[in-house]
C-alpha positions as protocol buffer text, in pm:
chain_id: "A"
residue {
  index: 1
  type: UNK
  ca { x: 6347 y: 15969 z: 5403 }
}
residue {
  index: 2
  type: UNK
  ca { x: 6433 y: 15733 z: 5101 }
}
residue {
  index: 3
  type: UNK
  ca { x: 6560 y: 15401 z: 5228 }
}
residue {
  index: 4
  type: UNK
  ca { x: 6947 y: 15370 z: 5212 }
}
residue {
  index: 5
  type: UNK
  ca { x: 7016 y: 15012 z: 5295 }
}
residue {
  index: 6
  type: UNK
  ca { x: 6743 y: 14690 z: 5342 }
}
residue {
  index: 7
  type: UNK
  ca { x: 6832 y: 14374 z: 5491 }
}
residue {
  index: 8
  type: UNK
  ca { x: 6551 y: 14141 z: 5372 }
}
residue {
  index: 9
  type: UNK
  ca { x: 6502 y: 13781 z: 5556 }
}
residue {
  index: 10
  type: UNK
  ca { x: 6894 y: 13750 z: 5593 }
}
residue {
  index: 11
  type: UNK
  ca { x: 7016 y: 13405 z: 5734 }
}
residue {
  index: 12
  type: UNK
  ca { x: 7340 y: 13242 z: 5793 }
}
residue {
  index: 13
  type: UNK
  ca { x: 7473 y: 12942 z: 5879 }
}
residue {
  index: 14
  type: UNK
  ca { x: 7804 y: 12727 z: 5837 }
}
residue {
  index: 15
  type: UNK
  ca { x: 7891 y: 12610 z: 5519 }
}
residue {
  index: 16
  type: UNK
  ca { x: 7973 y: 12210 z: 5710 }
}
residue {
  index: 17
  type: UNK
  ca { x: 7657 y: 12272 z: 5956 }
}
residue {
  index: 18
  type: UNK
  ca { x: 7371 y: 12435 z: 5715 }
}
residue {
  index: 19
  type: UNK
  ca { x: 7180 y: 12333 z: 5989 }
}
residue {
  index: 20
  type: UNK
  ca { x: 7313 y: 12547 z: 6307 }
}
residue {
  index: 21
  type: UNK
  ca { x: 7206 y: 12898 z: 6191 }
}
residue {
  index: 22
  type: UNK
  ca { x: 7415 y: 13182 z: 6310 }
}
residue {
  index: 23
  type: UNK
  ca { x: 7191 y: 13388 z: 6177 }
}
residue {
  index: 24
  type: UNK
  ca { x: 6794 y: 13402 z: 6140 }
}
residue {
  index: 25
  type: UNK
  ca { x: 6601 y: 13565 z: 5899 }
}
residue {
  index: 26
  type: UNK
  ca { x: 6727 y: 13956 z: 6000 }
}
residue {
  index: 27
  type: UNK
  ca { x: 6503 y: 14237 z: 5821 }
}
residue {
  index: 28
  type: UNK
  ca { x: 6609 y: 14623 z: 5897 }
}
residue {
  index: 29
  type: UNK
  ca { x: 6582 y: 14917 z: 5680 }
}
residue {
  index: 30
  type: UNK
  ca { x: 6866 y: 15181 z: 5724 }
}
residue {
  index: 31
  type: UNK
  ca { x: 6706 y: 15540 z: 5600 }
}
residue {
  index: 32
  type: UNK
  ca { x: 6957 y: 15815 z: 5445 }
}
residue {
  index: 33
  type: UNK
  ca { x: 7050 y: 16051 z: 5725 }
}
residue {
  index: 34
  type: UNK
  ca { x: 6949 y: 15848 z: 6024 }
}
residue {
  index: 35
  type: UNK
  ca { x: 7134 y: 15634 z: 6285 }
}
residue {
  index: 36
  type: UNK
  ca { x: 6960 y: 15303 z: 6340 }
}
residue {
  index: 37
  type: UNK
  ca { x: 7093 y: 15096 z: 6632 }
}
residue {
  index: 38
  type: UNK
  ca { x: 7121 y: 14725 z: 6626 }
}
residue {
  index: 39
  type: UNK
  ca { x: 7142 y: 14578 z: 7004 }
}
residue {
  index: 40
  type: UNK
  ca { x: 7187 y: 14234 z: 7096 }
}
residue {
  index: 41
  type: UNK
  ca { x: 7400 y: 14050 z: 7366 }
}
residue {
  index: 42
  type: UNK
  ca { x: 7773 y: 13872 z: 7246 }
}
residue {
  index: 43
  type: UNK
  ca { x: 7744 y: 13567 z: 6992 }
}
residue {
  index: 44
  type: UNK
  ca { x: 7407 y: 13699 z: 6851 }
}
residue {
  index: 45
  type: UNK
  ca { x: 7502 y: 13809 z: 6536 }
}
residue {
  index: 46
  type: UNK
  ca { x: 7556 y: 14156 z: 6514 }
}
residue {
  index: 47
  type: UNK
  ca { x: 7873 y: 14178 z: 6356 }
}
residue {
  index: 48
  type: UNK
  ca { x: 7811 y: 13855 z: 6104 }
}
residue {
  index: 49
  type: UNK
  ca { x: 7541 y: 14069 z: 5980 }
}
residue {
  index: 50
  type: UNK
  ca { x: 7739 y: 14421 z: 5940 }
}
residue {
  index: 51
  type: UNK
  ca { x: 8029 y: 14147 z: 5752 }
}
residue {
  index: 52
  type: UNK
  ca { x: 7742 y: 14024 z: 5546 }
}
residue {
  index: 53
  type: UNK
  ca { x: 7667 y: 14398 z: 5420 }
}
residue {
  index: 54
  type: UNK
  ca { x: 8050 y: 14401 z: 5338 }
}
residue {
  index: 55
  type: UNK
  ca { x: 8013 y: 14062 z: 5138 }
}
residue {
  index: 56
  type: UNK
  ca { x: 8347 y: 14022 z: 5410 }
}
residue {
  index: 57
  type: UNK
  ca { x: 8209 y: 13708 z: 5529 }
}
residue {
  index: 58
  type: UNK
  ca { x: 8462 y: 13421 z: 5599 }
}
residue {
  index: 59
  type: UNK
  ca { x: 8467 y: 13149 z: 5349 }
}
residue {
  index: 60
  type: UNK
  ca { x: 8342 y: 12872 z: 5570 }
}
residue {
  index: 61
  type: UNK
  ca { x: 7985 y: 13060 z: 5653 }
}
residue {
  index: 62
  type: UNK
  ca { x: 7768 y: 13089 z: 5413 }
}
residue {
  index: 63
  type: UNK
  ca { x: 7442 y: 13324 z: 5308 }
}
residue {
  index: 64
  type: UNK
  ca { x: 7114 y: 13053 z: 5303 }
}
residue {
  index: 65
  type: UNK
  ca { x: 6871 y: 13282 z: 5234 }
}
residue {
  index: 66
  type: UNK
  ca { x: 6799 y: 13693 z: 5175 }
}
residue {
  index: 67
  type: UNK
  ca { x: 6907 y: 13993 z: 5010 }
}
residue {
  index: 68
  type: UNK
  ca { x: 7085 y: 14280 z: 5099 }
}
residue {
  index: 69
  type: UNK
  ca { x: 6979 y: 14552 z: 4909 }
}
residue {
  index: 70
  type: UNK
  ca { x: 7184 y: 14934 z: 4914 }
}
residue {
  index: 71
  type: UNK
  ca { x: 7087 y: 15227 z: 4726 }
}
residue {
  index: 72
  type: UNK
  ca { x: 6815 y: 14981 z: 4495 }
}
residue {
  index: 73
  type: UNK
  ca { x: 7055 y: 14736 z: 4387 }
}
residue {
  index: 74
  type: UNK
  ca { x: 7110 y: 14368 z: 4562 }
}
residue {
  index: 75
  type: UNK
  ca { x: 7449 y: 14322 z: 4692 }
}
residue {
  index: 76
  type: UNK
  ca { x: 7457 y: 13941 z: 4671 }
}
residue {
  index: 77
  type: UNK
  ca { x: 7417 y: 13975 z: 4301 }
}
residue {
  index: 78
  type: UNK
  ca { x: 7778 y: 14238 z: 4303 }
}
residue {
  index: 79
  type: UNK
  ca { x: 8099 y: 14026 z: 4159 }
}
residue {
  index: 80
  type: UNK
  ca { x: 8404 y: 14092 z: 4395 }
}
residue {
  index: 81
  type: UNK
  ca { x: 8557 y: 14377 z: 4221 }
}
residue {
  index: 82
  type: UNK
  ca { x: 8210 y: 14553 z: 4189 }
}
residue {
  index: 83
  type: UNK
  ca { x: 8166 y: 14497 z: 4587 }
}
residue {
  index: 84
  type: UNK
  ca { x: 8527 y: 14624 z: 4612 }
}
residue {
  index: 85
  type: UNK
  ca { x: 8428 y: 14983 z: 4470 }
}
residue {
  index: 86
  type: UNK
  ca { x: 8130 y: 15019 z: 4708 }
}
residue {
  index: 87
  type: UNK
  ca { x: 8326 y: 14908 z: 4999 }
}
residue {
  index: 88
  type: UNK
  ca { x: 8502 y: 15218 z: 5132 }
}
residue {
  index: 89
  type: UNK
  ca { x: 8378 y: 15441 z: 4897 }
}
residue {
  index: 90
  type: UNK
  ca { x: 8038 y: 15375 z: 4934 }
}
residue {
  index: 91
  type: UNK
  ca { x: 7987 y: 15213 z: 5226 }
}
residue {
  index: 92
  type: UNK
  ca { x: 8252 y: 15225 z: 5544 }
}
residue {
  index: 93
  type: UNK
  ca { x: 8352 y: 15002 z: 5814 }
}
residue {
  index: 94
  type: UNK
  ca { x: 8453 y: 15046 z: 6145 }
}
residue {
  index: 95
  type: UNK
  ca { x: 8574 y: 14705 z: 6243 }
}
residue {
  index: 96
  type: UNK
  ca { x: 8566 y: 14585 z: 6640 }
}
residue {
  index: 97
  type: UNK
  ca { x: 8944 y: 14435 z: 6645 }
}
residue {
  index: 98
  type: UNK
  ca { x: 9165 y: 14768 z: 6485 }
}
residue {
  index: 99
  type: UNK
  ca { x: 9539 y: 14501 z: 6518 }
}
residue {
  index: 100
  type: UNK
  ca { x: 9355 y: 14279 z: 6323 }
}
residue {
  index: 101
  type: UNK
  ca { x: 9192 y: 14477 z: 6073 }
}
residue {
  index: 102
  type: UNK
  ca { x: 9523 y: 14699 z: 6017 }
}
residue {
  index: 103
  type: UNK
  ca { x: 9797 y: 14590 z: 5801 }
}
residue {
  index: 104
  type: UNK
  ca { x: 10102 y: 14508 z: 6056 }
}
residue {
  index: 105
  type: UNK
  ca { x: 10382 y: 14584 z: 5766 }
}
residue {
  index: 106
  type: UNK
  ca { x: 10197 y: 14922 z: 5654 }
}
residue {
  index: 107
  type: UNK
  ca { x: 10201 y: 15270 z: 5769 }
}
residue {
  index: 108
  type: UNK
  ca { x: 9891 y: 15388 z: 5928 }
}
residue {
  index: 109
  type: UNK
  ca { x: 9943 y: 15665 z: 5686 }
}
residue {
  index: 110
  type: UNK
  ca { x: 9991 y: 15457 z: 5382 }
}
residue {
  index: 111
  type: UNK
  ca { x: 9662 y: 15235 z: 5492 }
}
residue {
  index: 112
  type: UNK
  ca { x: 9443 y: 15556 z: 5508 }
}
residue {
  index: 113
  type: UNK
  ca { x: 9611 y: 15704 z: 5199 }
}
residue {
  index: 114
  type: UNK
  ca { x: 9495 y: 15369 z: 4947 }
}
residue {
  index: 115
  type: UNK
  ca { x: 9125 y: 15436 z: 5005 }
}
residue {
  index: 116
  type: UNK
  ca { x: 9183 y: 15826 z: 4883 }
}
residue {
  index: 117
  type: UNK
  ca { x: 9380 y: 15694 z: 4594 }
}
residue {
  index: 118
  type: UNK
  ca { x: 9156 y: 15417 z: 4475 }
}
residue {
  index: 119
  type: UNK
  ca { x: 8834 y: 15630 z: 4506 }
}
residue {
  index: 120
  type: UNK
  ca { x: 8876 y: 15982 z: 4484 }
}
residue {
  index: 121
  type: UNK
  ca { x: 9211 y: 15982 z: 4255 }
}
residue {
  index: 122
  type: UNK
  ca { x: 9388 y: 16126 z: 4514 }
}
residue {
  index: 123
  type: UNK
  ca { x: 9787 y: 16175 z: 4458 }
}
residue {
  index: 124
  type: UNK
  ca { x: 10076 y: 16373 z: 4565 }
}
residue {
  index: 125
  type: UNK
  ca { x: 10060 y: 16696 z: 4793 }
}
residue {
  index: 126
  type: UNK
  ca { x: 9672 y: 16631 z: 4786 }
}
residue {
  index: 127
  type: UNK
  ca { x: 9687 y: 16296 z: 4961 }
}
residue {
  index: 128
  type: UNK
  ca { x: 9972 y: 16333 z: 5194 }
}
residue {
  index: 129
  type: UNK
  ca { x: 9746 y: 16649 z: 5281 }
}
residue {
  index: 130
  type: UNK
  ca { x: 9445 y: 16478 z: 5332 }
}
residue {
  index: 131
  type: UNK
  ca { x: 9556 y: 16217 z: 5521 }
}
residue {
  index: 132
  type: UNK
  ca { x: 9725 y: 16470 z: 5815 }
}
residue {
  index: 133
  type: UNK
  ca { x: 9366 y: 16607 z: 5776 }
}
residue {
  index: 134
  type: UNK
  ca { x: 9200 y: 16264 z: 5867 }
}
residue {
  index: 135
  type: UNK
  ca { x: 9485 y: 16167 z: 6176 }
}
residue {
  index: 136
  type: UNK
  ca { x: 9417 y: 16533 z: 6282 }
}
residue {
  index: 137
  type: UNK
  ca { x: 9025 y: 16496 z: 6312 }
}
residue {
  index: 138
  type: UNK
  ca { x: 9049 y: 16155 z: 6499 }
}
residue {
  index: 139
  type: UNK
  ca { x: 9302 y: 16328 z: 6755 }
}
residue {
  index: 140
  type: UNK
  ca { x: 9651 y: 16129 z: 6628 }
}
residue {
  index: 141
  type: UNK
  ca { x: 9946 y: 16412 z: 6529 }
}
residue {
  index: 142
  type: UNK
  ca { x: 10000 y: 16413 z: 6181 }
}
residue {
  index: 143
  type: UNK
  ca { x: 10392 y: 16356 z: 6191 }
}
residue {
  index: 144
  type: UNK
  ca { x: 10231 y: 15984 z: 6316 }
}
residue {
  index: 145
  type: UNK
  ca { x: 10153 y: 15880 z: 5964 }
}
residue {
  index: 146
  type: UNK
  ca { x: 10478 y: 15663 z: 5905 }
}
residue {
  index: 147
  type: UNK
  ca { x: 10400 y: 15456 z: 6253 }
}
residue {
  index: 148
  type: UNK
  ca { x: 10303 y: 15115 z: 6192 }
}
residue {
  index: 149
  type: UNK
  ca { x: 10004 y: 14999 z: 6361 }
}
residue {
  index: 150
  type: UNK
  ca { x: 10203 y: 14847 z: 6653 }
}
residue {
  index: 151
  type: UNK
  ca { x: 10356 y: 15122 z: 6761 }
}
residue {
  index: 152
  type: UNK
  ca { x: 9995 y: 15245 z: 6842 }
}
residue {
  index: 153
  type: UNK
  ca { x: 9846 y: 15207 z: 7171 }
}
residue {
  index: 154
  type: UNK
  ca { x: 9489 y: 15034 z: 7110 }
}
residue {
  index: 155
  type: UNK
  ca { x: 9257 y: 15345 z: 7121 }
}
residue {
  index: 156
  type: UNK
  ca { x: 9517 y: 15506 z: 6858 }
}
residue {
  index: 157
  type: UNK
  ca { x: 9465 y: 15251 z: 6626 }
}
residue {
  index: 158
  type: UNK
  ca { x: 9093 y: 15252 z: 6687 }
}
residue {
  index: 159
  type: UNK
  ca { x: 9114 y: 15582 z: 6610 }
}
residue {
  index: 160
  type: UNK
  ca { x: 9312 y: 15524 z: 6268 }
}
residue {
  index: 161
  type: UNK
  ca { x: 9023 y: 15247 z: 6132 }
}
residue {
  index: 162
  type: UNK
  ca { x: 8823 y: 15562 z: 6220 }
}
residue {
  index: 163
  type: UNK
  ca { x: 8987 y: 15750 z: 6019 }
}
residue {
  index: 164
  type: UNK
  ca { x: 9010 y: 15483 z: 5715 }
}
residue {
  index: 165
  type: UNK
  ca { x: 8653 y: 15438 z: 5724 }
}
residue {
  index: 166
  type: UNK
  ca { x: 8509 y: 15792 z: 5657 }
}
residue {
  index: 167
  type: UNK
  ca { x: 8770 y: 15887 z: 5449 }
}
residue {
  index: 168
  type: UNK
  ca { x: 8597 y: 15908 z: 5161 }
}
residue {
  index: 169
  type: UNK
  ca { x: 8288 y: 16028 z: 5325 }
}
residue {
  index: 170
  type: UNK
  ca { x: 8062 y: 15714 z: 5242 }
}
residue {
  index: 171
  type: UNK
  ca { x: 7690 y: 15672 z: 5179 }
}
residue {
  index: 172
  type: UNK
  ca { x: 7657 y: 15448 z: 5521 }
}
residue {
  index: 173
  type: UNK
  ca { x: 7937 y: 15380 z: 5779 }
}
residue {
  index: 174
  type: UNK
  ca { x: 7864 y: 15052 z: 5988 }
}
residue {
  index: 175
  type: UNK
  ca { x: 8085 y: 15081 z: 6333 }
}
residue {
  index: 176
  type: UNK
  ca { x: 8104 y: 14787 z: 6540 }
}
residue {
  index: 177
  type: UNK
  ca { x: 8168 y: 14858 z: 6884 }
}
residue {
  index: 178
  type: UNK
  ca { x: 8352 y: 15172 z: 6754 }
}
residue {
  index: 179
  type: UNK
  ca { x: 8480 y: 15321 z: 7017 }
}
residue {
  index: 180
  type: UNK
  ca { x: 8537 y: 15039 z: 7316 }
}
residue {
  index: 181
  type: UNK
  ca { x: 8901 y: 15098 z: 7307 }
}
residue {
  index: 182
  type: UNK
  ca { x: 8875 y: 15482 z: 7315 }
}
residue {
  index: 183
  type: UNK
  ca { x: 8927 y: 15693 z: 7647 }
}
residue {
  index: 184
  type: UNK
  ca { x: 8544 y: 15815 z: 7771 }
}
residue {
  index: 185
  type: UNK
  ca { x: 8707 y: 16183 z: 7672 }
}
residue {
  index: 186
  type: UNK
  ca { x: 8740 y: 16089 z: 7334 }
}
residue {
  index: 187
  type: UNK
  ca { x: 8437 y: 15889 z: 7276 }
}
residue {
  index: 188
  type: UNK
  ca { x: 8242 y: 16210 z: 7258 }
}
residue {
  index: 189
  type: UNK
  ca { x: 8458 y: 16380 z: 6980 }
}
residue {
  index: 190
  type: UNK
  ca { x: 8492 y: 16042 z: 6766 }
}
residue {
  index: 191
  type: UNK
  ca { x: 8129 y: 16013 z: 6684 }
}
residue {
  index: 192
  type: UNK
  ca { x: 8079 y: 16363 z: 6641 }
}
residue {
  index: 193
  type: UNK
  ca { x: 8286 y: 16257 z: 6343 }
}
residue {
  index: 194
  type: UNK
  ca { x: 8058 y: 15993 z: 6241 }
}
residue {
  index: 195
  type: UNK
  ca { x: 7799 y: 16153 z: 6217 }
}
């Protein structure tokens, strides 16, 4: 298997406190077609690393030292707008907070709909089509797609960042605690997806 995504010596810290890492020297390869598993008890860094793949990390932390490296090429060295056609496209996110991470003053279906535009071209009868498609798969009617996010219980808009992030069927999906806020019926059937 060819290797798909490399972490190499990864370390973060705040950008006031250089000193107090967050982060220490992380290396993981992530091989095409495989799930790899990264385990670790709350505060140690799990999701600061899967932001750091996303170059989505918050202005006050900062990357000391190591390279990310997907498909060959070193994602530190990407300018925003080239990191803004991998993300989504390329790579997907599953974030662990779906009220935060959904727009509040957007449809869920207009929010699963820009990915499809912006990457695949989509438009018209083909989008609106695709996105009943995507609510369908992650078990949310498709008549739902003009709700806004909080008119969602929480496992329904779980289920709708699902749906955002394999839209476009990317390379790599990261999912952070993807499916806490899902019923244990539905856990089952949601990563079938993800796969």
């Amino acid at each position: 298997m060819s290797k798909l995504l490399q972490i190499q010596h990864l370390t973060i810290a705040p950008q006031q406190q250089p000193e107090r890492l967050l982060v220490k020297d992380v290396n993981l390869v992530v091989e095409a077609g495989k799930t790899t598993c990264v385990v670790g008890e709350s505060g140690s860094g799990k999701s600061l690393t899967a932001l750091s793949i996303m170059g989505l990390l918050s202005t006050q932390l900062q990357r000391l030292q190591g390279d990310i490296i997907f498909k060959g090429q070193s994602l530190a060295s990407l300018s925003l707008e080239e990191m803004r056609k991998i993300r989504g496209c390329q790579i997907g996110m599953i974030f662990q907070e779906p009220m935060t991470s959904l727009n509040p003053v957007l449809t869920i279906g207009f929010q699963i709909a820009e990915p499809l535009s912006v990457h695949l071209g989509l438009k018209g009868q083909a989008l609106h089509a695709k996105v009943a498609e995507l609510l369908t798969q992650v078990g949310i009617p498709s008549d739902r797609a003009n709700a806004y996010p909080d008119e969602l219980s929480g496992g329904q808009r779980q289920r709708v960042m699902i749906a955002m992030s394999i839209a476009c069927r990317p390379a790599m999906l990261i999912a952070d605690e993807p499916t806490t806020a899902l019923d244990v019926t539905v856990q089952a059937q949601i990563l079938r997806l993800m796969i």
